[in-house]
C-alpha positions as CSV (number, residue, x, y, z in Angstrom):
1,X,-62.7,91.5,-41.2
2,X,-63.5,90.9,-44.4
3,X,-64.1,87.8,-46.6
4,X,-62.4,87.6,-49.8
5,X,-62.2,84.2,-51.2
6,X,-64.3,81.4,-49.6
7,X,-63.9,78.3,-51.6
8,X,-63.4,74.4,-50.4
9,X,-63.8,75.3,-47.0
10,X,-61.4,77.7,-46.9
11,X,-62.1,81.5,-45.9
12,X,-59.7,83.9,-46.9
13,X,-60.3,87.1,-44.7
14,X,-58.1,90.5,-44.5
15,X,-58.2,92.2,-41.0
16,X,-58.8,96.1,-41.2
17,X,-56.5,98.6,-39.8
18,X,-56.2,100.1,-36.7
19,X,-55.8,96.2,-35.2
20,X,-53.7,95.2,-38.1
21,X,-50.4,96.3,-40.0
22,X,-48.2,95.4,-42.5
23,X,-46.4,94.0,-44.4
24,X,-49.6,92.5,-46.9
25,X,-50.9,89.3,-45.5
26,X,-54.1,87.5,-45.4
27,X,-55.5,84.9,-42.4
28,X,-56.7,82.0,-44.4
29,X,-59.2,79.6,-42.1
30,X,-61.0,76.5,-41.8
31,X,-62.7,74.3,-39.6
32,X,-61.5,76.3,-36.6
33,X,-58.0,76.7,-37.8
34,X,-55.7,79.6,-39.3
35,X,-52.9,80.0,-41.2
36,X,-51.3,83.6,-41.8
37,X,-49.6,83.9,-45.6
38,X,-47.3,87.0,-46.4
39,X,-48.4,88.4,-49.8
40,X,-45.2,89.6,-50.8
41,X,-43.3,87.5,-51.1
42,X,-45.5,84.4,-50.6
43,X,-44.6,83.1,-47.1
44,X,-46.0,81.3,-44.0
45,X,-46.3,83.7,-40.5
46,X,-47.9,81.6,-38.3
47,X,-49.6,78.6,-38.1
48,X,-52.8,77.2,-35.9
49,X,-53.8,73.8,-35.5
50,X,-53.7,73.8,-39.3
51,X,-53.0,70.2,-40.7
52,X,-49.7,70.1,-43.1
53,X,-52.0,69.4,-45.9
54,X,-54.1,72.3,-45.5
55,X,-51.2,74.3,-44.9
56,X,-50.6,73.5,-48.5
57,X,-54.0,74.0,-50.0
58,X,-54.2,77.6,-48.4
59,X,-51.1,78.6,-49.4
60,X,-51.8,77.2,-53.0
61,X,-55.2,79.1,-53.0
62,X,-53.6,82.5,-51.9
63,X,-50.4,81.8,-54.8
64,X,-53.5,81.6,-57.3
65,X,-55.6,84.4,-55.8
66,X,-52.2,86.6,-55.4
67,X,-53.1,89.8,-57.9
68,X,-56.3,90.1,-56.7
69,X,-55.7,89.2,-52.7
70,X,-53.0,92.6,-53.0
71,X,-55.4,94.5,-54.4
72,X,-57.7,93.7,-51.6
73,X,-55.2,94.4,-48.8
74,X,-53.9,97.9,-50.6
75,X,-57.4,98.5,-50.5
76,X,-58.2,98.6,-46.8
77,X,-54.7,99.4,-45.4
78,X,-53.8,102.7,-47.6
């Protein structure tokens, strides 16, 4: 489980095969809580004790990190 962005006390980690699958996605977490964000397109999976406003920092985090996050992902999962 790899970290690829950590900034603002957010950790942005990618989960390696044979637990995880497709499609492209990243777990985003902080402070005990997780979001899951689809890479393409940009979408919310599933949400965990994640306050609204984080939501929306993590999701704006992983919109700005998007090129690289994919490249990450592809990476591990091909």
């Amino acid at each position: 489980m790899p970290t690829v962005i950590q900034r603002d006390g957010f950790r942005v980690v990618i989960f390696l095969p044979p637990r995880e699958h497709g499609p492209a996605h990243v777990h985003v977490r902080k402070a005990g809580t997780e979001v899951v964000i689809t890479l393409d397109p940009i979408g919310i999976r599933v949400v965990e004790r994640m306050r609204p406003a984080d939501v929306v920092q993590a999701v704006a985090l992983v919109e700005d990190n998007r090129a690289h996050l994919l490249k990450e992902w592809r990476k591990r999962h091909v």
